[in-house]
Structures are given as structure tokens and as C-alpha cells.
N, C-alpha and C positions, 0 to 999 in steps of 0.2 A: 504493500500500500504506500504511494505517496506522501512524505510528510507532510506537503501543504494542503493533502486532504484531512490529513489528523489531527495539524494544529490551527487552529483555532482564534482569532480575534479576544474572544471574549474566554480564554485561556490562557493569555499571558498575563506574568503579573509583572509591571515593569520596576516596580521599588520595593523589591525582596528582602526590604532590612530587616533582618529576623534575628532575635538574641541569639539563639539555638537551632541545633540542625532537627530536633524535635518539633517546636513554634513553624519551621519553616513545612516541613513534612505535613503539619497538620491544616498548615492554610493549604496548599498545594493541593490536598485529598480534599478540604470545603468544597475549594470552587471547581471540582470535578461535582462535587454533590448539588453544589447551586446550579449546575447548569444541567444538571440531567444525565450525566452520562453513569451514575453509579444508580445498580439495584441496594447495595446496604452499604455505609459508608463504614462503620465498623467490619466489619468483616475486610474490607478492601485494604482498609488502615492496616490490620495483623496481616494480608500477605504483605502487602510493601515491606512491615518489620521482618519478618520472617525472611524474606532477602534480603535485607539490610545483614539482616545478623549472621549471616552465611557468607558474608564478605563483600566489604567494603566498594560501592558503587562510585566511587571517582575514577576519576578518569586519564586523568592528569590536566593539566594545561589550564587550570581554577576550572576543573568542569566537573559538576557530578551529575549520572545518570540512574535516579532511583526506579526502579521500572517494577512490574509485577503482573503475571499473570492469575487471572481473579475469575470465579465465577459472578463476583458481583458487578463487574464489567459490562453494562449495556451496547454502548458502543466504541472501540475500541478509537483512543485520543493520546494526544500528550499536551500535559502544562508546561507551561516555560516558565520560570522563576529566575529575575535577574537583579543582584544587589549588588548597585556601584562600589561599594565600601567593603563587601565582600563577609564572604563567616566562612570558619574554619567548620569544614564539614565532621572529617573525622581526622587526618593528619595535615592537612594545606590548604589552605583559603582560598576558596572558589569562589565565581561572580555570577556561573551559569548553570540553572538548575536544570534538568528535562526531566520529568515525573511521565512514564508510559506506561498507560494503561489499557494492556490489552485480555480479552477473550482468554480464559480458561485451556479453548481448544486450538485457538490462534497461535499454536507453534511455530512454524513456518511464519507468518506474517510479524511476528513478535519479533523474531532473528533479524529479519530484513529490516525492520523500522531501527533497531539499534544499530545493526552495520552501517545504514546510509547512514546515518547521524554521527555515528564516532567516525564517517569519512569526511562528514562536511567540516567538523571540529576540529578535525585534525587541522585544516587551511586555521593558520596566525590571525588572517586579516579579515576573515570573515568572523571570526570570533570578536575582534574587535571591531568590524561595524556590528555585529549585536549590540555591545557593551554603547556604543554611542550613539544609537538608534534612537529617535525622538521619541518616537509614539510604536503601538502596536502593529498599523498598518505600514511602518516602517519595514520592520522584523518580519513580517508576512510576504513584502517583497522583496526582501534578503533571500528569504529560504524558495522562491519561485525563481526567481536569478540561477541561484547555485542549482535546483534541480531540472534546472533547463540544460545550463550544462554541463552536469553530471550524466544528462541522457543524451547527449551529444557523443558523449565520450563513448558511453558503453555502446551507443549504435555505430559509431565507429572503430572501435577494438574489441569488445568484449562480444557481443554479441555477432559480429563476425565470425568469430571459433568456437562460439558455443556448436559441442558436440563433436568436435575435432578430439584428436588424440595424439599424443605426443612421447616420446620415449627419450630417457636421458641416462647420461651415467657420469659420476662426482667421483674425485678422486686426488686425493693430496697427499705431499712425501710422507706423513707421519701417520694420515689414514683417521686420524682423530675428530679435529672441531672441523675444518674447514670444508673436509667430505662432507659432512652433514647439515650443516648448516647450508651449502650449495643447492641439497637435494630439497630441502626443508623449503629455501625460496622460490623454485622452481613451482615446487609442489603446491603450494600457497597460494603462489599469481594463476596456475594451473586450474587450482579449485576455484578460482576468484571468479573466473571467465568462463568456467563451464566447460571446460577442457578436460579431455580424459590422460592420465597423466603418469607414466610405470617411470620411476627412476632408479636405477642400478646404485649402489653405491660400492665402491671400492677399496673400503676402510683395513683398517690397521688386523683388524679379525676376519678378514675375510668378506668373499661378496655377498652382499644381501640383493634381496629382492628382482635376482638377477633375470636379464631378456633373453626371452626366446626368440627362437628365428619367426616365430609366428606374429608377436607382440612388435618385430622392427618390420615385416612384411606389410601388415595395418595402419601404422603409425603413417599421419597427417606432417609429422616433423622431427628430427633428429637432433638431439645438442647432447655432446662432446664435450663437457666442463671439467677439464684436468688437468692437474699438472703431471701428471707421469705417463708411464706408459701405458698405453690401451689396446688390448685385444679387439683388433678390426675386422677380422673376419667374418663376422654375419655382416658387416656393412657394404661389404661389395658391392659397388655401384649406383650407393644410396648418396642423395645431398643432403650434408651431414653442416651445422652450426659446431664449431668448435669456440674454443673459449676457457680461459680461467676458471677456478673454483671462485676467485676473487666478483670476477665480474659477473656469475651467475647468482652470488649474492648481494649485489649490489642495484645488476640491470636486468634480474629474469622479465621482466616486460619485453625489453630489447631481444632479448636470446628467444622468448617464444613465439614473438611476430616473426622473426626473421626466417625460422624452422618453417612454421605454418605458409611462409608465403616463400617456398623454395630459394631464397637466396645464399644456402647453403652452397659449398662444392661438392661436386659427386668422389667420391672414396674409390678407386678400382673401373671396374668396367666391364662389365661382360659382353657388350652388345659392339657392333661393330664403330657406327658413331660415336663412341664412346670411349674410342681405343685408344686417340689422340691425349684425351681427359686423363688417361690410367697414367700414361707416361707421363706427362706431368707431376702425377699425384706422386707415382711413386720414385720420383729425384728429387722432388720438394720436402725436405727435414725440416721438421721441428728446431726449434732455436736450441744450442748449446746446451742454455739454461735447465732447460725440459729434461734433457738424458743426463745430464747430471742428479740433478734432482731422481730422478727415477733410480738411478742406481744410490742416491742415498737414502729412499724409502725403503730398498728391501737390506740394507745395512744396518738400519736403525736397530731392530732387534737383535741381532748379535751384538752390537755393542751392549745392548742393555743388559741382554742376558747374562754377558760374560761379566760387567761391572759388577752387575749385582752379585752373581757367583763369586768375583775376587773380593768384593768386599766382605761377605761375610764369613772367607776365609778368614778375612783379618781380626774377626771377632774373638779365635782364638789365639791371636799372638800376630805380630806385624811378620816374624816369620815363622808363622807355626805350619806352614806347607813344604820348610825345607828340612828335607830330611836328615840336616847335620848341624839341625838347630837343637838347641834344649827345649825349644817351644813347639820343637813337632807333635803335630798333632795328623792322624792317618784321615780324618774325615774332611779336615783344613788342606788337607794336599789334593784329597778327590775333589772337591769343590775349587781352588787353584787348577789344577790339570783340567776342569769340563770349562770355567772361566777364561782362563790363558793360553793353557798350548792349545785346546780347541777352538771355544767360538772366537775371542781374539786372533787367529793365524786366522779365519775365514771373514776378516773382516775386507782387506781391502781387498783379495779376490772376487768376493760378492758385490761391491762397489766398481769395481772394474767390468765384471762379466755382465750385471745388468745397466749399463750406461752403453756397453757395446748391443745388450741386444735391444735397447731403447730406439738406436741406430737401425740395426740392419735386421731385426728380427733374431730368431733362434738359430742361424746360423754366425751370426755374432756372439754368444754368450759361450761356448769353450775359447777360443780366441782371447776372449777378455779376462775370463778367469784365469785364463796361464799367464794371460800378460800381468796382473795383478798379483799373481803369487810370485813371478819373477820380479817384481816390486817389491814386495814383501824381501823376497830372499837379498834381493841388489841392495837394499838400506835407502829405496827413492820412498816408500813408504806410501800416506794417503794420496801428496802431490803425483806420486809415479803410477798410480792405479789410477786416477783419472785421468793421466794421459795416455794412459794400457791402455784403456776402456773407448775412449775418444780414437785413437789409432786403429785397436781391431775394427771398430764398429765401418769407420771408414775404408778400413782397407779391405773386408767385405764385400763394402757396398759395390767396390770398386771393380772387386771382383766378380760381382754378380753381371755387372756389363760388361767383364772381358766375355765372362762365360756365357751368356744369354743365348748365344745360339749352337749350344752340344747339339750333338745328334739327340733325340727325341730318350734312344735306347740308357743316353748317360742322363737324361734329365733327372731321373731318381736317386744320381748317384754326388748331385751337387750340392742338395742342403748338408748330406750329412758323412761326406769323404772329403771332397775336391772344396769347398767353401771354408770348414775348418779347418784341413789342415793349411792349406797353404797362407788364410787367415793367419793362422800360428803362428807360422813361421817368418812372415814380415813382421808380424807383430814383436816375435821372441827377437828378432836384428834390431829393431829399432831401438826396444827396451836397455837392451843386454850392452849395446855398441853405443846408444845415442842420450840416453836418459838415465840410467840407474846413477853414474858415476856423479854428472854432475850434482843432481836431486839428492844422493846421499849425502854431497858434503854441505846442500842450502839445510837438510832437515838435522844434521848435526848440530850444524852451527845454531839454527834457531831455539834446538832444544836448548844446547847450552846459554844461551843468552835467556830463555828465558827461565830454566831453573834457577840462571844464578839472578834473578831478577828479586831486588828488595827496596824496602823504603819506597820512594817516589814512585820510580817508573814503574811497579810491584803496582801502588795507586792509579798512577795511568791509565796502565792496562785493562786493570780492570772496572773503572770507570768508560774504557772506549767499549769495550765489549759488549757490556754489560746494556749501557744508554745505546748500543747497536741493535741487538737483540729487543730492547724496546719501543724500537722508533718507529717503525711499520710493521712489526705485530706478524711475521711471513712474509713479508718483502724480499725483496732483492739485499737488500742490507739487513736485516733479519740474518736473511739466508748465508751472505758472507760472511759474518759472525758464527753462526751456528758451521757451517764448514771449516773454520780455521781452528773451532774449539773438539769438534770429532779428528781432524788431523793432529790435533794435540793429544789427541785422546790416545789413539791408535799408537803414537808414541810412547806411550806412558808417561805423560804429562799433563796432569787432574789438575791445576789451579785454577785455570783458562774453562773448563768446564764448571768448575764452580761456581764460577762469575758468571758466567753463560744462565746458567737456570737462574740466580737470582733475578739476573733481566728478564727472565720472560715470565716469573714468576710475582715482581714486584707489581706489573701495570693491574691486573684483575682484582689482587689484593687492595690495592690501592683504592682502584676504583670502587670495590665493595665498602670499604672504610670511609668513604668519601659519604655514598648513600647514606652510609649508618651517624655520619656525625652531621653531615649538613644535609638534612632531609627534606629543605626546604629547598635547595639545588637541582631539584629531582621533580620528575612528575611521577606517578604510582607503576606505572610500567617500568618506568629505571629502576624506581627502588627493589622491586621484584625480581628484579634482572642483577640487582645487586648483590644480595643472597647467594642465587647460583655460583656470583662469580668467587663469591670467600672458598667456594668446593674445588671450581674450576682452576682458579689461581694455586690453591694449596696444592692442586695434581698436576701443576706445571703446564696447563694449557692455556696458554696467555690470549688465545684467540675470543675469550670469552670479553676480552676487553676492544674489540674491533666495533661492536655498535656502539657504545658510549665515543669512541675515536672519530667513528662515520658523520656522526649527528654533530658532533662540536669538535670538530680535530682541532681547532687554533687555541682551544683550551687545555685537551686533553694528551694529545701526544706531547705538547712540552713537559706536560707534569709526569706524564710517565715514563720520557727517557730522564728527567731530572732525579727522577725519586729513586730510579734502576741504577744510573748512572753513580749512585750515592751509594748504595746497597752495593754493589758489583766494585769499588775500590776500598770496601771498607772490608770485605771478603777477602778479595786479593790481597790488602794491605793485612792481613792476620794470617797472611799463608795457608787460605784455608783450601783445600785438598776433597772433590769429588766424585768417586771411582763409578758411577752411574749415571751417564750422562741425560738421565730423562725419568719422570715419577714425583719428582715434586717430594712430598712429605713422607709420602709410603719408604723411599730410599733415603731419605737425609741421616734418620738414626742407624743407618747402618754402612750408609758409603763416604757420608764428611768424615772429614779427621779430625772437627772440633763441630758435633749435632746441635748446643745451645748456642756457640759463635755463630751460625750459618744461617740459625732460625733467626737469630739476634742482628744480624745485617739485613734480611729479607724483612724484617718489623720494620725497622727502623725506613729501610729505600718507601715501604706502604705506606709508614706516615707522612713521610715529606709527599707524597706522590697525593694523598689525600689534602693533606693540608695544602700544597698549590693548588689543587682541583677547588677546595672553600673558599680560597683566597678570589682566583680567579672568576668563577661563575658565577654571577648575580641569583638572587632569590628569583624563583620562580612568582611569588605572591607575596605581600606584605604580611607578616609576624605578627606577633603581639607585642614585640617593641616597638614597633612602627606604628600602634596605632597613633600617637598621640603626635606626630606627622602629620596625621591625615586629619586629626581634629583641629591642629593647628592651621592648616589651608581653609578649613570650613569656616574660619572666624576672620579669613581674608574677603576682601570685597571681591575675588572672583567667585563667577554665580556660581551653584553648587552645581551641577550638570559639568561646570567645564574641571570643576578639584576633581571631581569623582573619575572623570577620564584620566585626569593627571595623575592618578593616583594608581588606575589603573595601567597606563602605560610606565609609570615607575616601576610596578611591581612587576610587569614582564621584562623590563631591562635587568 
């Protein structure tokens, strides 16, 4: 139903000045009764409480939306209730009331009336022409304006794909927040349009929800939101949207028009027309960026595994896994030997072998493991397995065009004879002859520079790191940082990762801290949001701090590389040591070298990171030390109509 069929003239109340959210509640429910729209005005009154008390109907932005479905409902309406001067509903002073009262059985029509309304409220500016609207017949062609082009909109995008169908698949190095939160916006805008909507996710556990060749054979659209590697083959010859996990949480509007209205490229080819397109598709790679990243999503867990296995060797004795220590211990050497001579030796192979077959496919990935372990064994280390990796995948590819026209009889015998080996074997010249020698003596030297690192440059460091790893949350500089701290890793040098997780664990902490002390900074959806992120930040997923950054980054990202950047040299500057590079709280008592210094740097980067965030962000609404402010303008000869705006336009600054 239309709102400007529901609301009503002789429904608005335009001077809402009400002691209490109680007083207000109860005129709101009168002039429902004065006007005829309620069968029992008691009855109607306890459902309204009855959702009131089931959680709290604000909205943010001084908007509260008390609603209720009632059998005492004749005909389903809403009051509008507006106080220049504002009441603290139940935590933030709001100016705009909407009381909806519909129908018992009016489900469906109930949902709708609140979605367009918390869509129209969302807009800044139409909220404040309500708040400065003369009369009622003002407000009445506010909400006709806005729902004129609200139905523009939907007749031109939404309603276009109603009934369309669309398949997608999310996918990030870590496999964590960024997969799902991709799949989550898609999904969303998908449900929003009337879009039928299957999206794969690629996570850290494995894939969910995954497509059938049935499910991409139906589909109206295709979008590819990844940064890593992707299994193409059901896509053969489909037009495919490719795109960031970043930018499908950001622009899924953009990403599902573009699908629905083929502006995709086609993937392969099977048709003859089409053969031109294949070639193309398959010389054109993905940026650097991508295959790196891809070979350090499936490394990530070997590092962890094995940190966490060496560190809680260490639990019995710093050498209780050598056997010609006094402190041996036989269950601290099993746990040493599965953490270091195992998953540790398989780290930069597995970095190397999947960054090659990111490349060239599955016949790139033995190529890159040998080149990788020949990294390993030459002393070029994480630096030389990226350029194993980067090498095979290329010298593959390259191969694949020398070879492309065997006899038909040898085509079976190219993915997995004639591709790898000789893959290998450029690969193991380049390594062996051109790379190990120099890269040994850069990762040498750097280790030693940086073990013997103290005092200042010790603070530096880990102030750069640290305020790196928080400044774009998964970025490109994110990502730098977080690579040069696993190549430290992979050397056995833990300070550099120490400092690493406090940056990406300080910004969500912060920002949760932020909610919880300046709660008047916030509208009720942040604060909510804030909560999760005290869980999310504590488990080192700093991604949970990327919507508060989206909505106000010239507030937020300074406070957050300032407050990391503080945490991360006050870490480094106590030599502090973390043999698990990812887990957040679950791993600190058992992989720091010092568990209360480590949590005691991560407090401390939260609060400065919160306290900038107070400092910076103005109140959403005026206080209750503001009132006497606002009494104070009331007593000035400007008319009361124009302090009330002023009053209200301060409290949104």
C-alpha cells in the first residue's frame, strides 16, 4: 500500500512536544481513536507495548518507528508525530515519530509500509524538509514527491528483473568476512528486486551453496566477485561480470544490472563465432595481484597450523622439543616435528605451486611446487616462491602455445607429461642459476637487520606495519603488510607478525569501544553493529570494521590507522614475539611471548582509536546537556520555528 494513501492530513501531529516516550505513545494511539481508525483503543495500546518491549523501534537518524499489528485495527494508517526540540525515545533523541497501524492479517502489506519508509528516511534531506515543513499539507507533498520517485526508480531497475535469476560466487584470500559479506550484498539487492539469486561462496571451510551446471545453464546473469582463483569450467562460453569481493559489497546494484543486461565477457567458447572471443579470453590474465593473493589463500593455513602446533610446543619449555635439552619433552617434539619440519617446509611450496596454477591452470601447480621447494632448499625463501610461482605459471603458459598444435594422439599427453615436466625444468634453471643466490643473501641480511632491531627503529616498525594493516582494512597496503609479515614468518621471525594482528585487530575493537562510550555518535544500526564487532575484532577479523570506514572514512580510517599504528610500536617496542600468524584471542595465550603485554598494546591502540573516533564525530542529536542550549535560543528574539531548525540542524552536525 502506498504511504500517501495511509497517511493522512488529519494524522499528523506537527508539535510533538511530549515529556515522555509514554505521553507521546499515548496521544499518537488518541488520534488514531479520534479519527476512527481503531475498533478498541486499549487493546491496540498493549500491542504497540508488546512490540515496544520486544525491542526497541528506533531507527537511527532521531527516527522512531512504533508500529503494530492489531486486530483492533479498522483501517490500516500511520500517525506522524514531529517534535522540533526532540525526546529521547529510549537511547537518542529523535524529532520523527511514525506510529503504523496495521491489520492483524496484513503481513505482507505491514512489511512493505515499513521498508518504503525506512527507505524514504534513510534520504538526510528529506528528513529535514519534514522537520521544517510548515503545515501538514506541506508533509503530505513531501511524501507524494518522494513516492513519485521512488516509482520511477523501481519501474526503471527493479521491476525490470523482477523474476530474472542470477548466479554468483564470493571469494577472498582468507575465505573469512569479505566472502560473505560479498555474497550477503548481492543477495540482498537480489531479494530487493525480485531476482532469483544462488550465490557460491568460496570460504576458508570450504564451498557452500555450490552451482550446478543446471543452476549457470538458467541463470538471466553471471558475477565472478573474487579475488582468487576460480574454477571456470561450467562457465564455458557464458558472459560472465567479474569483479572484487570489494566492489560486490559496495556496488551489487552495478554488478546485477550489468549481468542481467549481458554486458558481461563470454569465458571460452564453444561455438564457432565464438572462437575469436576464447582466444582472447584465454591470453588475457588476471593482474599479478590476483595469483598472488590466490597462492596466499591456500598458505594461510599451514602457517597457522604449524604456528599454533610450534607454539604450544613451547608451552612445555622454549626447548623442550630438542632432544639434548633437559627440557625434552616427547609430546613437545611430536607437536614441533607436525608444526616445523612438516606444515612449515610446505609453506612456500604451496605459495609457489598455487600462484602458478592461478596462472596456467593444473598444469602449472607441480612446476611451482618444485620451484618453491627449490626456494625453500636455495635460502630465497617466501621472496623466491613467489617468483617460482610467477615463473612456472608463465613458463607454462608459454608452453601451452609452443604446444597447441601436437598431433590430436599426444593431446592427452600434454596436461600431465610434456607441460610439467618441461615447466620444471625452466622453472628449476631459472631458480637454481638466477634467483636462489641473490634472494638468499636480501632474506639474510633482512632477517638480520631486523632481529637485531631495538629501541626506535624496533618502534618504527612496528608502528608502519601495524597503521598498514589498518589503513584499508584488505587493500593493496593491507595486503603489503600482511605479505612482508608471513615472509617474516616463514623465516622465523614472529615480531613483525605481532604487530601485524594488532593492526588489524585494533580498528573493530576500537570501533566497538567507540559505540559503547559515545553512543550518541551512532544511530541504533551502528550500535548493533558494534557489538559484533568487540567478537569480530577479538578473532582478528578486522573486516568487520569496513562499514563504519565506508559510511565516514575521513573520520574513521584516521582513527584507526592512528590507534593500530600506537598498538603495533608499543608491541614491537617490548619485543613482543607471535608464533601464529592469525586467531586473534583464541592464539595470543598460547603463541605471544608476553599474552598480558600483547592484550595490553591491543587495549590500549582501541582506546586511542575510540577516543579519536569521540573526538572527531559530532552527536548525532542533542543530549541532555544541550538542553539548556536550546532553551537559551528560545529566549532569543529569533521566532521559535526558525531555533527549532537550528537546533535541529546542530544536532545533525
Amino acid at each position: 500500500m502506498d504511504l500517501v494513501n495511509m497517511l493522512k492530513v488529519e494524522n499528523i501531529i506537527l508539535d510533538a512536544d511530549f515529556s515522555s516516550k509514554e505521553e507521546l505513545i499515548d496521544n499518537m494511539i488518541n488520534v488514531l481513536s479520534i479519527n476512527g481508525y481503531l475498533k478498541n483503543e486499549s487493546a491496540f495500546k498493549k500491542d504497540i507495548w508488546k512490540r515496544e518491549n520486544e525491542i526497541s523501534t528506533e531507527v537511527g537518524y532521531g527516527v522512531a518507528l512504533p508500529h503494530a499489528k492489531s486486530s483492533s485495527v479498522k483501517t490500516p494508517t500511520i500517525v506522524l508525530a514531529r517534535s522540533l526540540k526532540g525526546l529521547v525515545y529510549d537511547t537518542e533523541r529523535c524529532h520523527l515519530f511514525f506510529m503504523i497501524a496495521a491489520n492483524e492479517d496484513a503481513t505482507e502489506e505491514h512489511l512493505q509500509t515499513l521498508s518504503r519508509l525506512s527507505s524514504l528516511l534513510m534520504d538526510e534531506v528529506f528528513r529535514a524538509n519534514l522537520i521544517l515543513a510548515a503545515s501538514s499539507e506541506e508533509i503530505m507533498d513531501l511524501f507524494k514527491q518522494a513516492e513519485e520517485i521512488e516509482l520511477k526508480k523501481d519501474n526503471s531497475s527493479s521491476k525490470a528483473y523482477e523474476g530474472k535469476k542470477i548466479v554468483g560466487i564470493t571469494g577472498c584470500p582468507t575465505g573469512i568476512a569479505h566472502t560473505f559479506m560479498a555474497a550477503k550484498s548481492l543477495q540482498n539487492q537480489a531479494d530487493k528486486w525480485g531476482i532469483e539469486a544462488k550465490i557460491q561462496t568460496n570460504g576458508s571451510s570450504g564451498v557452500s551453496n555450490k552451482l550446478s551446471s543446471q543452476d549457470i545453464e538458467e541463470a538471466d546473469g553471471i558475477i565472478i566477485a573474487s579475488d582468487i582463483k576460480t574454477d571456470m569450467e561450467l562457465f564455458e562460453g557464458k558472459k560472465i561480470i567479474t569483479a572484487s569481493t570489494r566492489e560486490a559489497i559496495h556496488y551489487p546494484e552495478k554488478l546485477i544490472m550489468n549481468s542481467i543486461e549481458d554486458k558481461g565477457e563470454v569465458y571460452g567458447g564453444k561455438e564457432e563465432r565464438l572462437k575469436q572471443d576464447k582466444e582472447k579470453t584465454r591470453m588475457k590474465q588476471p593482474k599479478i595481484y590476483t595469483h598472488l593473493m590466490n597462492g596466499v589463500s591456500f598458505m594461510i593455513p599451514f602457517v597457522v597450523a604449524g604456528g599454533i602446533f610450534i607454539a604450544i610446543s613451547f608451552m612445555f619449555g622454549i626447548n623442550a622439543a630438542d632432544p639434548d635439552s633437559p627440557q625434552y619433552n616427547q609430546f613437545a617434539a611430536f607437536l614441533g616435528t607436525i608444526g616445523g619440519d612438516a606444515a612449515f617446509a610446505l609453506i612456500v611450496p604451496i605459495l609457489a605451486g598455487y600462484i602458478a596454477y592461478s596462472i596456467a591452470d593444473r598444469p602449472g601447480l607441480a612446476p611451482g611446487m618444485i620451484g618453491g621447494m627449490l626456494a625453500s632448499i636455495g635460502g630465497s625463501g617466501f621472496l623466491g616462491g613467489m617468483i617460482a610461482g610467477i615463473v612456472a605459471g608463465y613458463a607454462v603458459l608459454w608452453l601451452k602455445k609452443v604446444f597447441k598444435n601436437l598431433p590430436e594422439a599426444l593431446q592427452g599427453l600434454s596436461p600431465v607429461l610434456i607441460l610439467p615436466l618441461l615447466g620444471t625444468f625452466i622453472t628449476g634453471l631459472i631458480m637454481f642459476y638466477l634467483v636462489n643466490a641473490p634472494l638468499s643473501w636480501v632474506n639474510t641480511s633482512l632477517q638480520e637487520w631486523l632481529s637485531g632491531l631495538t629501541g626506535a627503529n624496533a618502534i618504527l616498525l612496528g608502528a608502519l606495519l601495524a597503521g598498514m594493516m589498518a589503513f584499508d582494512m584488505g587493500g593493496p597496503i593491507n595486503k603489503t603488510a600482511s605479505a612482508f609479515g608471513l615472509a617474516m614468518f616463514a623465516s622465523q621471525v614472529y615480531e613483525p607478525s605481532a604487530a601485524l594482528m594488532v593492526g588489524g585487530m585494533v580498528p573493530p575493537l576500537g570501533i566497538a569501544l567507540a559505540t559503547t562510550l559515545f553512543k550518541n555518535r551512532f544511530d541504533t544500526e551502528e550500535r548493533n553493529a558494534g557489538k559484533s564487532a568487540y567478537i569480530l575484532g577479538a578473532a582478528f577479523i578486522t573486516e568487520a570494521a569496513i562499514p563504519f570506514a565506508a559510511k565516514d572514512p575521513l573520520r574513521i580510517i584516521p582513527a584507526n590507522t592512528i590507534g593500530a599504528a600506537v598498538g603495533g610500536a608499543i608491541c614491537m617496542g617490548l619485543g613482543i614475539s607471535l608464533q601464529a600468524p592469525h586467531g586473534g584471542i583464541f592464539v595470543i595465550p598460547i603463541a605471544a611471548s608476553s599474552p598480558l603485554l600483547y592484550i595490553l598494546s591491543v587495549v590500549i591502540g582501541a582506546v586511542i582509536t575510540a577516543s579519536i573516533i569521540g573526538l572527531l564525530k559530532k552527536p548525532l542529536y542533542i543530549n541532555e546537556t544541550n538542553k539548556s542550549s536550546v532553551s537559551s535560543f528560545k529566549n532569543s528574539p529569533v521566532p521559535e520555528s526558525q531555533v527549532s531548525a537550528l537546533s535541529y540542524e546542530n544536532a545533525k552536525k
